[in-house]
C-alpha positions, -999 to +999 in steps of 0.1 A: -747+437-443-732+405-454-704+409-484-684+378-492-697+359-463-682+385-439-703+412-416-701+449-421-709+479-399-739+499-412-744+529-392-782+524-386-784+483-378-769+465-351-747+432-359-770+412-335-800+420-363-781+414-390-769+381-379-802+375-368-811+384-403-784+361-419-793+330-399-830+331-409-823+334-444-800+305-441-822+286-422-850+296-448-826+281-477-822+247-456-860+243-458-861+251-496-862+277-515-901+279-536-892+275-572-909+309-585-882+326-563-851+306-564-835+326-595-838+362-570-823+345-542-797+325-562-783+357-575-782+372-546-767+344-525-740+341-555-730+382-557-744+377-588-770+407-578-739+424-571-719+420-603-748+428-629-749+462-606-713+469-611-711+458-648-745+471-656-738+480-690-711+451-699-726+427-673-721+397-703-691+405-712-675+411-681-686+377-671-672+359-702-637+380-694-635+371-665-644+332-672-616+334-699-594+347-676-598+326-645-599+296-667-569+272-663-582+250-693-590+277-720-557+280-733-561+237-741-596+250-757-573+279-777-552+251-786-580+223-795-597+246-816-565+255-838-558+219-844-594+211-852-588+240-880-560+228-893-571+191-893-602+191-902-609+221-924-646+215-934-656+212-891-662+254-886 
């Protein structure tokens, strides 16, 4: 399998398949990916696939905690947003 762009060992494939495997797909990708499937293979090029698994129940609000927190500008938004308040009262 492929996680984070690195191989690992499954017991019942060989590496030589699944890199085999891994350079189709990306060769695949160079050609173009047909529109009615580029949202499946997006999300599972991204680990997006991955992250709605893990966070299956919270997947939204995982993602938005973890934008807020990897965020270098979102304390200047914190800090915007507060002098827009007290500035302009009648802007909500």
């Amino acid at each position: 399998m492929v996680r984070n762009g690195a191989l690992t060992q499954h017991p019942n494939i060989s590496t030589t398949f699944i890199v085999a495997v891994h350079q189709h797909i990306a060769a695949l990708c160079v050609q173009g990916v047909p529109p009615q499937y580029r949202g499946w293979v997006w999300e599972q090029v991204s680990g997006a696939a991955r992250l709605m698994h893990e966070h299956m129940n919270n997947y939204y609000e995982a993602m938005v905690h973890q934008g807020e927190a990897s965020s270098p500008s979102a304390r200047q938004v914190e800090l915007v947003t507060l002098n827009l308040t007290r500035s302009r009262p009648h802007i909500h």
